[in-house]
PAVEX-355074 format. One record per residue (C-alpha): residue number from 1; residue in one letter; chain; x, y, z. Coordinates in steps of 0.2 Angstrom, whole numbers, plus 5000, padded with zeros to 4 digits. Layout:
pos, code, unit, px, py, pz
NUM, A, A, X, Y, Z;
...
END
This chain:
pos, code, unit, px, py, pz
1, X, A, 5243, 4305, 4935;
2, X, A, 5255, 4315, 4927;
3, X, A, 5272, 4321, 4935;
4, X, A, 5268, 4337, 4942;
5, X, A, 5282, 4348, 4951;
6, X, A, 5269, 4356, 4964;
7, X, A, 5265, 4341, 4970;
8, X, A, 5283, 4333, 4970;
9, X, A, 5287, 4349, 4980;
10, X, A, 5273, 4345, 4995;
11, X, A, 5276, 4326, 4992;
12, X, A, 5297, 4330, 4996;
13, X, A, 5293, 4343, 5011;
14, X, A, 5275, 4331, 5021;
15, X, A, 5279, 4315, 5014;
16, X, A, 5269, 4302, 5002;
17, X, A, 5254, 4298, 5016;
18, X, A, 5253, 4318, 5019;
19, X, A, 5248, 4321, 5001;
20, X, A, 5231, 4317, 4993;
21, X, A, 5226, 4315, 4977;
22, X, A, 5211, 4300, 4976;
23, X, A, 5197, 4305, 4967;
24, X, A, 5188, 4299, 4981;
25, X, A, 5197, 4309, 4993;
26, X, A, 5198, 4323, 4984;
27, X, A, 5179, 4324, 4981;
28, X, A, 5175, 4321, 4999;
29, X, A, 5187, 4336, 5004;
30, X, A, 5179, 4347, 4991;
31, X, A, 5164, 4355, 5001;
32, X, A, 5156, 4358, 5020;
33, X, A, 5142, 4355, 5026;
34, X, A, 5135, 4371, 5017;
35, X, A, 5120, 4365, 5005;
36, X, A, 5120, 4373, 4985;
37, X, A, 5137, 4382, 4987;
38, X, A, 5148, 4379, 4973;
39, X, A, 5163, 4369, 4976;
40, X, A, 5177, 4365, 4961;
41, X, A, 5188, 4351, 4960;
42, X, A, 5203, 4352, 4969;
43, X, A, 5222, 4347, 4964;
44, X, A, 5226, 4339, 4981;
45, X, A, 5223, 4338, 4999;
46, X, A, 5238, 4341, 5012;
47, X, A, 5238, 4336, 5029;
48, X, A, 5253, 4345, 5039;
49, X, A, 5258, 4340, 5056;
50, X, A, 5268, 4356, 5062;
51, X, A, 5269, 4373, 5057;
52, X, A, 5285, 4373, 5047;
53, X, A, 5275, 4359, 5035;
54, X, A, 5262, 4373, 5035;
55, X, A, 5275, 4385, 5029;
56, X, A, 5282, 4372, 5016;
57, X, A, 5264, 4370, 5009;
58, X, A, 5261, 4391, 5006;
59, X, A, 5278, 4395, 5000;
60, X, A, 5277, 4381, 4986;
61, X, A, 5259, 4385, 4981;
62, X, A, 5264, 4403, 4981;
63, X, A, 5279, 4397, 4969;
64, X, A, 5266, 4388, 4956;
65, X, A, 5253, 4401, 4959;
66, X, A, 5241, 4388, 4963;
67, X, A, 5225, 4394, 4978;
68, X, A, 5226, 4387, 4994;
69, X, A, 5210, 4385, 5003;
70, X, A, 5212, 4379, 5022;
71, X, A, 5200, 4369, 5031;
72, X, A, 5196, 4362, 5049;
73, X, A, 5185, 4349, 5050;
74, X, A, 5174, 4355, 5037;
75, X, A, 5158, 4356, 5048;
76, X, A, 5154, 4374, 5042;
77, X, A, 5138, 4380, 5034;
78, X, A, 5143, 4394, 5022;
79, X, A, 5155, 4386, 5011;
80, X, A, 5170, 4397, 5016;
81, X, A, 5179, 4377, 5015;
82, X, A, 5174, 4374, 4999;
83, X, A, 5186, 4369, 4986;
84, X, A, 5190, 4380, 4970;
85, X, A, 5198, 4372, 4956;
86, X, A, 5214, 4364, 4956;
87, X, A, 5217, 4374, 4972;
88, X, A, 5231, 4364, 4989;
89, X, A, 5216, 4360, 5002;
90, X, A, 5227, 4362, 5017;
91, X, A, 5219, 4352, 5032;
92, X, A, 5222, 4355, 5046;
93, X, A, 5215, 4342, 5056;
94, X, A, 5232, 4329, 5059;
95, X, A, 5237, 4347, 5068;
96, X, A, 5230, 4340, 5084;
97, X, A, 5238, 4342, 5100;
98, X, A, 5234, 4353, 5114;
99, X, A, 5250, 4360, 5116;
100, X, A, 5248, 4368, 5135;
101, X, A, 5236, 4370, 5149;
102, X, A, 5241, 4383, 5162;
103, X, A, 5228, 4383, 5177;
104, X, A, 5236, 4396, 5187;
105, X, A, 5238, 4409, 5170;
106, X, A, 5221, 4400, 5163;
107, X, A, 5226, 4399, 5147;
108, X, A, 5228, 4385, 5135;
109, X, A, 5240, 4382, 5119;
110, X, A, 5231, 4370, 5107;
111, X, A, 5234, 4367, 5088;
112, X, A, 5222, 4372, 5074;
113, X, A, 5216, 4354, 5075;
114, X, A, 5210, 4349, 5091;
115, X, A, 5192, 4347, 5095;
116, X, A, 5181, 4360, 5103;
117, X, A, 5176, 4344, 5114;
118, X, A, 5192, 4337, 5116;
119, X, A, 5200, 4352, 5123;
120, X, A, 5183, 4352, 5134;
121, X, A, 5185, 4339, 5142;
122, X, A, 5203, 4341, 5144;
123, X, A, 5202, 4357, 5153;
124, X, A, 5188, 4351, 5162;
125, X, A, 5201, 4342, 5173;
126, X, A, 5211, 4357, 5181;
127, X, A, 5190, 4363, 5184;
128, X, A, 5193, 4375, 5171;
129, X, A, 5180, 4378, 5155;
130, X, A, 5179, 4383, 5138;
131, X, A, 5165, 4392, 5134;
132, X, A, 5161, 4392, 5117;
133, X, A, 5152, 4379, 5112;
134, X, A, 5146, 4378, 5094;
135, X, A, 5132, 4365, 5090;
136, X, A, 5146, 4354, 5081;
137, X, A, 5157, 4356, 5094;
138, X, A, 5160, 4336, 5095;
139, X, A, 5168, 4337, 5078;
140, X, A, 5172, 4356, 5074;
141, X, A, 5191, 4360, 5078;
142, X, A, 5197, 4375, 5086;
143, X, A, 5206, 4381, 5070;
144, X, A, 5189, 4383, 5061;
145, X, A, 5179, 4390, 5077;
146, X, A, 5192, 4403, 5077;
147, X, A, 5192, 4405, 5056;
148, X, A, 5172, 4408, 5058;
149, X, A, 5173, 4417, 5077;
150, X, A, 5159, 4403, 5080;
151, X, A, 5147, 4406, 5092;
152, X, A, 5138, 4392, 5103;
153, X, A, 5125, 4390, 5115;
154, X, A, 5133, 4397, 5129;
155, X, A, 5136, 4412, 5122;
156, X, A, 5120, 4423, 5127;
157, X, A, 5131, 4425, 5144;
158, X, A, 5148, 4422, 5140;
159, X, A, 5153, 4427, 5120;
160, X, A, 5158, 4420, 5105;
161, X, A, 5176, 4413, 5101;
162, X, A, 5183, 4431, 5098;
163, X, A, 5181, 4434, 5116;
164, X, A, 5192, 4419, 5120;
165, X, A, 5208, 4422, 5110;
166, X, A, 5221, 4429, 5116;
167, X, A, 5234, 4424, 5104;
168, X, A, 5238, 4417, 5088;
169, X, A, 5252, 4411, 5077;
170, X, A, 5248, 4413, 5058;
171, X, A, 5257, 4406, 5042;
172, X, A, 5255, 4422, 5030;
173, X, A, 5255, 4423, 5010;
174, X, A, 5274, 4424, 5009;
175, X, A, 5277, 4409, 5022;
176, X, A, 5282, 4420, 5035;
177, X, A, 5276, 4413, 5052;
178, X, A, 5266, 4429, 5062;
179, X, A, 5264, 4428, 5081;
180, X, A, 5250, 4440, 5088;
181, X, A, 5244, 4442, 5105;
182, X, A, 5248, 4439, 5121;
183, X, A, 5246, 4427, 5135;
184, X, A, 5245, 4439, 5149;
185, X, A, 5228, 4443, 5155;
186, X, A, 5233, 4463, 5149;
187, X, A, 5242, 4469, 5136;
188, X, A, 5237, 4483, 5122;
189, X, A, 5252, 4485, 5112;
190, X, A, 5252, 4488, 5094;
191, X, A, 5236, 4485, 5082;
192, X, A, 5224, 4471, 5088;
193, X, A, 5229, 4460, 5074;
194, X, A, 5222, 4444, 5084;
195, X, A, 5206, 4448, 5081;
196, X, A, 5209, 4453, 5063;
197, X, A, 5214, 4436, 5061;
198, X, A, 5199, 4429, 5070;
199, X, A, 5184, 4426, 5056;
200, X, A, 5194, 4430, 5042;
201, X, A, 5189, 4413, 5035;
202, X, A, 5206, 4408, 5030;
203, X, A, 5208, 4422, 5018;
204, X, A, 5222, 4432, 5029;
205, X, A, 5232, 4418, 5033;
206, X, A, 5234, 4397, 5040;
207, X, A, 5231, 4397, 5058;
208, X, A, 5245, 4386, 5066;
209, X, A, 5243, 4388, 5085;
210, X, A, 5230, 4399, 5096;
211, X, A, 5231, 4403, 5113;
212, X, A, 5214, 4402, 5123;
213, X, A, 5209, 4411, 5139;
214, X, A, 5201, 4398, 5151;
215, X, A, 5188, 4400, 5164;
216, X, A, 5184, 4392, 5181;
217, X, A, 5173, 4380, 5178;
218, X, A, 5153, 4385, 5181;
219, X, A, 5143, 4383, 5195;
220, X, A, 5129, 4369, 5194;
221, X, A, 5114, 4375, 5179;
222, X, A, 5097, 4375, 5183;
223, X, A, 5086, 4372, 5166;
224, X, A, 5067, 4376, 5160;
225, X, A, 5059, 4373, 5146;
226, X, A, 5044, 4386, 5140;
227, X, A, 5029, 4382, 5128;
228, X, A, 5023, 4395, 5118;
229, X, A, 5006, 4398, 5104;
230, X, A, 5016, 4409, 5092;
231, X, A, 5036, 4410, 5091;
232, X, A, 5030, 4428, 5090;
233, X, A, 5025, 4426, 5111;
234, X, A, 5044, 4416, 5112;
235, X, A, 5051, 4431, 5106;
236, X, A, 5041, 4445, 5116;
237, X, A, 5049, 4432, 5130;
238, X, A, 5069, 4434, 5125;
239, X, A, 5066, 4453, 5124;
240, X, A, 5058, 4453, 5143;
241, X, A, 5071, 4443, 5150;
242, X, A, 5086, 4458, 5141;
243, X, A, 5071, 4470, 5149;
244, X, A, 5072, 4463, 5167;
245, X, A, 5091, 4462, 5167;
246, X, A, 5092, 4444, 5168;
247, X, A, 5108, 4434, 5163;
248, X, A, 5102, 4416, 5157;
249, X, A, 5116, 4407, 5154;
250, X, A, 5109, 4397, 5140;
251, X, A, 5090, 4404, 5130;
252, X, A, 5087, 4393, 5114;
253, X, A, 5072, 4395, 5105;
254, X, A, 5064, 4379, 5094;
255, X, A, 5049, 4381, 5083;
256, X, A, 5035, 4368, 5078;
257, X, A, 5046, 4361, 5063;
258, X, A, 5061, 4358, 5074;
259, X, A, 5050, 4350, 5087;
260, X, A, 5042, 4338, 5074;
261, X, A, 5058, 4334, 5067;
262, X, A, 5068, 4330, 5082;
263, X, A, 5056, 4319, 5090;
264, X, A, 5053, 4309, 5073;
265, X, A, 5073, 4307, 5073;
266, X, A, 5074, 4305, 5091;
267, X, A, 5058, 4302, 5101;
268, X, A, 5058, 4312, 5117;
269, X, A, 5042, 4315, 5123;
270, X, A, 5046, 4334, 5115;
271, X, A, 5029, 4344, 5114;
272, X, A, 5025, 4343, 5095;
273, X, A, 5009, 4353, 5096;
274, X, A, 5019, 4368, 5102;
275, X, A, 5023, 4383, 5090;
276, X, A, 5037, 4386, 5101;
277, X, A, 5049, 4380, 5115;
278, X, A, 5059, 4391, 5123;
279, X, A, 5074, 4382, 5134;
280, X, A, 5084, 4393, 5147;
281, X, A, 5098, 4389, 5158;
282, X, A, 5105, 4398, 5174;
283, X, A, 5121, 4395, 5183;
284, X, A, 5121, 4408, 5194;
285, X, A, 5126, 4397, 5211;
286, X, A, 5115, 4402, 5227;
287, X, A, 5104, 4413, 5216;
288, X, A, 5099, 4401, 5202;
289, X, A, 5083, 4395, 5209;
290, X, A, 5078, 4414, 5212;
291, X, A, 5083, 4418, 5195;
292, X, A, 5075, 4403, 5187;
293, X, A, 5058, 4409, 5195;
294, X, A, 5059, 4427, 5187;
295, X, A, 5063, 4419, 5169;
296, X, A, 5048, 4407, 5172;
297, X, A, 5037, 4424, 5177;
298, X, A, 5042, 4431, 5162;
299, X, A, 5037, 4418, 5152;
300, X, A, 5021, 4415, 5157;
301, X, A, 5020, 4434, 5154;
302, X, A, 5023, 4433, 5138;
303, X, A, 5008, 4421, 5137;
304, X, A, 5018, 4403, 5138;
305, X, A, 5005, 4391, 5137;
306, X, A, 5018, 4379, 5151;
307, X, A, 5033, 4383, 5159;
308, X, A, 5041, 4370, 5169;
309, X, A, 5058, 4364, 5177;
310, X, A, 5069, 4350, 5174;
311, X, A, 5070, 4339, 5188;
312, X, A, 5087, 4334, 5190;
313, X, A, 5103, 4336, 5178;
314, X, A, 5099, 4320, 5168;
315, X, A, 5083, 4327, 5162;
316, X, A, 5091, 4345, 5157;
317, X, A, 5107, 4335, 5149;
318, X, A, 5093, 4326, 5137;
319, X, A, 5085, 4343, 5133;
320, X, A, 5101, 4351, 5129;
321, X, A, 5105, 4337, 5119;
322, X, A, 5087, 4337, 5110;
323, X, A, 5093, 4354, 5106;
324, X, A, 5111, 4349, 5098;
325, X, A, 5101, 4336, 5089;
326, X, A, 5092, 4350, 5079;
327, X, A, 5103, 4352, 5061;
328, X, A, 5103, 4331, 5058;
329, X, A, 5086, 4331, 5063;
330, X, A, 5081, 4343, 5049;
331, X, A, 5093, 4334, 5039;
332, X, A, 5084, 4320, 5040;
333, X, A, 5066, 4332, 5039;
334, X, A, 5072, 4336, 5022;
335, X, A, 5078, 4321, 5015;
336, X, A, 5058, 4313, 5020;
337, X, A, 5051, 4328, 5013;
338, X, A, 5056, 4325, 4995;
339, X, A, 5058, 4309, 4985;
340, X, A, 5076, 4299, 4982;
341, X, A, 5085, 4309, 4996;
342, X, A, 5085, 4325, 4985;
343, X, A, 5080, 4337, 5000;
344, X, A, 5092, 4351, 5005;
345, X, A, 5093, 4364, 5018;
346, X, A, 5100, 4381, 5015;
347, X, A, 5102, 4388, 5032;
348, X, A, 5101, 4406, 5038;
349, X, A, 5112, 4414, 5049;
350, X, A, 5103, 4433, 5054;
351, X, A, 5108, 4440, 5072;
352, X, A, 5095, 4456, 5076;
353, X, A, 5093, 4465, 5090;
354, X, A, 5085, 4456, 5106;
355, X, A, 5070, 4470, 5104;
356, X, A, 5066, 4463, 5085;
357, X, A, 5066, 4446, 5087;
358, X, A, 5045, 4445, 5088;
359, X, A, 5048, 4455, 5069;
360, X, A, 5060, 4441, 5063;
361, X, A, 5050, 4427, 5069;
362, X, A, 5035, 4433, 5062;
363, X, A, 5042, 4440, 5043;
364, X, A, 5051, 4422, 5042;
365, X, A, 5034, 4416, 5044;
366, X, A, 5027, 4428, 5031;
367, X, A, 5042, 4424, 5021;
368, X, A, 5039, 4404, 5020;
369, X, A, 5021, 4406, 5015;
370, X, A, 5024, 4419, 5001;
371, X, A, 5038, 4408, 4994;
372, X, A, 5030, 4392, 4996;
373, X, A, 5043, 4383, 5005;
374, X, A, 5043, 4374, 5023;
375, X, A, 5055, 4385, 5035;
376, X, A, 5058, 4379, 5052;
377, X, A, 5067, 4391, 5065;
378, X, A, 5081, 4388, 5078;
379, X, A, 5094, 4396, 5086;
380, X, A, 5101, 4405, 5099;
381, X, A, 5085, 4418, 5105;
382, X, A, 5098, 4427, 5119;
383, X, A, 5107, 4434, 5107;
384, X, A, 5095, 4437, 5095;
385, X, A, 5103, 4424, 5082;
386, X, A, 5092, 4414, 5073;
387, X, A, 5094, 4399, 5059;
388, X, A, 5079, 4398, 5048;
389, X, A, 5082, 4382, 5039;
390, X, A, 5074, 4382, 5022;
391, X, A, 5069, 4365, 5014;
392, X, A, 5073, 4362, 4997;
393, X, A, 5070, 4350, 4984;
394, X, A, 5089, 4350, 4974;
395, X, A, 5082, 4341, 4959;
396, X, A, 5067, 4353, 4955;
397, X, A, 5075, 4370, 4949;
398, X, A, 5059, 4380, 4954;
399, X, A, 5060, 4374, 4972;
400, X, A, 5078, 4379, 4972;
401, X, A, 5075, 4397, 4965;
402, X, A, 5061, 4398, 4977;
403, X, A, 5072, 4394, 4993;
404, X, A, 5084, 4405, 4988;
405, X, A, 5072, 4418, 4986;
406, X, A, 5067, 4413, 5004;
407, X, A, 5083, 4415, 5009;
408, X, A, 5087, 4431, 5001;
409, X, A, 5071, 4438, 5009;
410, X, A, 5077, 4433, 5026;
411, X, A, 5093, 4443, 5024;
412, X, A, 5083, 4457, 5017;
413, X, A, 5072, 4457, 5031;
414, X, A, 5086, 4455, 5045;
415, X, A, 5097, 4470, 5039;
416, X, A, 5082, 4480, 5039;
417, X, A, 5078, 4475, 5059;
418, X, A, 5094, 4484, 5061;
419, X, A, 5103, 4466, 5062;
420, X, A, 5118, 4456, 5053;
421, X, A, 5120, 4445, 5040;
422, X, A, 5127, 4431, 5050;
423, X, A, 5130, 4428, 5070;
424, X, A, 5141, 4414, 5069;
425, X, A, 5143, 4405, 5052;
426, X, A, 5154, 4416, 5045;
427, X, A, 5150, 4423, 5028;
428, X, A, 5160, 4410, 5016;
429, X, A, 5151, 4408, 4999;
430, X, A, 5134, 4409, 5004;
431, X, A, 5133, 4427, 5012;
432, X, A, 5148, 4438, 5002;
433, X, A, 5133, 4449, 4992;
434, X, A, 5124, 4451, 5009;
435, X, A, 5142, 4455, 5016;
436, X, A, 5144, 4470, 5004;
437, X, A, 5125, 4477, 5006;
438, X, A, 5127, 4477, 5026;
439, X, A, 5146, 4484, 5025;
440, X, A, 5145, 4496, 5010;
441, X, A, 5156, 4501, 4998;
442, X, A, 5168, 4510, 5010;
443, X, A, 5169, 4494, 5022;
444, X, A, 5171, 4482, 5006;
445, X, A, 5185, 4491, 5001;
446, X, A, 5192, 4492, 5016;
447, X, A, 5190, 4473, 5016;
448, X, A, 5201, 4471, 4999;
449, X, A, 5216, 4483, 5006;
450, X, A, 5218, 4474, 5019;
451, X, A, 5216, 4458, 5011;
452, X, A, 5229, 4462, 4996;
453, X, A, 5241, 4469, 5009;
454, X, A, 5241, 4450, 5019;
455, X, A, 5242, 4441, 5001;
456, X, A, 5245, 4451, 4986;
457, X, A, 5242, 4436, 4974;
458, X, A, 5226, 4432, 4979;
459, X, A, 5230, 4414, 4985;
460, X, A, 5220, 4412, 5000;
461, X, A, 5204, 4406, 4998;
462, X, A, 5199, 4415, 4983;
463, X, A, 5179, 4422, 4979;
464, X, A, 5177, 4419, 5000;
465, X, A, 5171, 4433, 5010;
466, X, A, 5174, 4449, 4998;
END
């Protein structure tokens, strides 16, 4: 390769094993897990160890006027990690330690590289708990949970990321290191620019460090599991169980196609005839079994075909975990469905109001059979978030243009339920035109402003978001 200053510059400030610039390598770091999103070819991939390196890395792509694009672990699903061309893909990932835990102040001090179940299982040892808990949190890292304000299953009772940050410190445009928040469990002085900085999708700014609030660790969960004719009845379920004023601390919804799909990747006995399961969890300590019973008369309401319990905590582990198997099962669903591993998913990301889930469920449904392509549902019915996954075959243009039509429908369909374009995945490549229809013209441009006030060059992970 030619001599090239730029990278003698990050060479000189991380050293030689630090900097990237295998084909390979390069090529593997170029894209998420985001299917039909366009990623470039990147100049190098950097792999700081400190925030300073961080600092290093911006101020001498700022100088060459060469993009930065940051990136976690690169487990995201609307290609806000994807590479543009010739860009510094700045990983955070060798930015691993957990930096503090403080039981009595219930926080914890990590760095943008440590693993959403790492830092479980480490705070799980002072009886304390991290809720969110996104479906790749085995491999996602804090940094990119707090880049996307990820979501989880948990959340239906205790919030997304957002609700979990109390602090941050940011590497800005300039290479100036910002420090926002607090660790006190008050504190309101000045603008809120923590939560400015969570979901921005790494166009603001390099996350360095975050501060976390912690909880005591949950009482003991009681799980069931509801069968359902229609997904529509699943739905008219979620929406009784907001109606009644129950808190389940976990409400996922699976549809026949997930059903199918998990049970060919991993066989558990799931019921495959099934439209729709519905799997709920409570963890409200003396009241659970009570409260467990009122979900179950709700379902059954709602006209669940069975509604049991699981017996003991092994058997609600294995159902939980038939639900994390979901996205590689579908993977797997797609790459059957179509010949020489060409089959793709492009995966929706439409939150909607508890009361319009029943409509979602049932225009997805619409939706599949007008565009002629399988659509299997799953997500976080609590909430009201769901993920249609749309199957596509990536070497026949037709089936493409039709799953994108699928997919545009969805997002047609969601904002007009009063809902929003994404819950949880952030909006990356995949949902910046959908961004501007459900913000407007006013809220996009406040979008730029602020945007051009944080990096006036544009360098930060250009053509993401807005």
């Amino acid at each position: 390769m030619a001599a090239n200053p730029l990278l003698d510059e990050l060479r000189a400030a991380l050293g030689d094993a630090a900097v990237l610039t295998d084909p390979d390598l390069l090529r593997v770091h170029a894209r998420d897990e985001a299917d039909l999103c366009a990623a470039g070819t990147p100049l190098v991939v950097v792999r700081p160890r400190s925030t300073g390196e961080v600092a290093a890395v911006v101020r001498a792509a700022g100088r060459h006027g060469v993009p930065v694009v940051p990136q976690g672990a690169r487990t995201g699903l609307a290609g806000a990690a994807n590479a543009v061309d010739g860009a510094v893909l700045l990983s955070t990932v060798a930015m691993d330690r957990i930096v503090e835990i403080d039981p009595v102040s219930r926080i914890a001090v990590v760095q943008p590289g440590v693993v959403n179940a790492t830092l479980a299982g480490a705070v799980r040892k002072h009886q304390l708990w991290y809720p969110p808990d996104p479906g790749s949190w085995e491999s996602s890292t804090i940094g990119g949970n707090v880049a996307t304000n990820a979501g989880g299953m948990c959340c239906v009772k205790y919030g997304v990321t957002t609700e979990y940050v109390l602090g941050l410190e940011v590497v800005l445009a300039s290479g100036e290191v910002l420090r926002t928040g607090r660790r006190t469990a008050k504190g309101v002085a000045g603008y809120d620019l923590t939560r400015l900085f969570v979901g921005s999708e790494g166009t603001l700014g390099v996350i360095t460090e975050v501060t976390l609030a912690l909880r005591p660790a949950p009482e003991e969960s009681l799980t069931l599991v509801a069968v359902f004719p229609t997904t529509a009845a699943a739905g008219t379920a979620v929406a009784g169980i907001a109606e009644r004023g129950l808190t389940p601390s976990l409400l996922e919804l699976l549809d026949r196609t997930h059903l199918r799909a998990i049970e060919a990747y991993r066989p558990m006995g799931l019921r495959t005839d099934a439209e729709a399961l519905l799997l709920a969890a409570v963890d409200t300590g003396a009241r659970a079994a009570g409260d467990l019973a009122r979900l179950a008369e709700v379902c059954e309401a709602a006209g669940a075909d069975e509604v049991y319990a699981a017996t003991d905590a092994t058997e609600a582990a294995a159902l939980l975990q038939a639900r994390r198997l979901a996205h590689p099962a579908m993977e797997k669903f797609a790459a059957d469905t179509f010949p020489a591993g060409n089959g793709g998913l492009v995966i929706d990301d439409v939150a909607v109001p508890r009361g319009a889930l029943a409509a979602l469920l049932d225009g997805v449904a619409r939706i599949a059979a007008e565009c002629a392509v399988p659509i299997g549902v799953v997500g976080h019915a609590g909430d009201g978030n769901m993920h249609p996954n749309i199957v596509v075959d990536r070497a026949d243009p037709a089936s493409v243009a039709r799953g994108r039509r699928a997919f545009d429908e969805i997002m047609r369909l969601g904002l007009e339920l009063g809902g929003t374009c994404t819950g949880e995945h952030g909006v990356g490549l995949l949902k910046r035109d959908w961004l501007a229809r459900e913000i407007g013209p006013v809220g996009v441009r406040v979008h730029q402003a602020i945007r051009a006030a944080l990096d006036p060059a544009g360098l930060f992970n250009p053509g993401k978001v807005c």
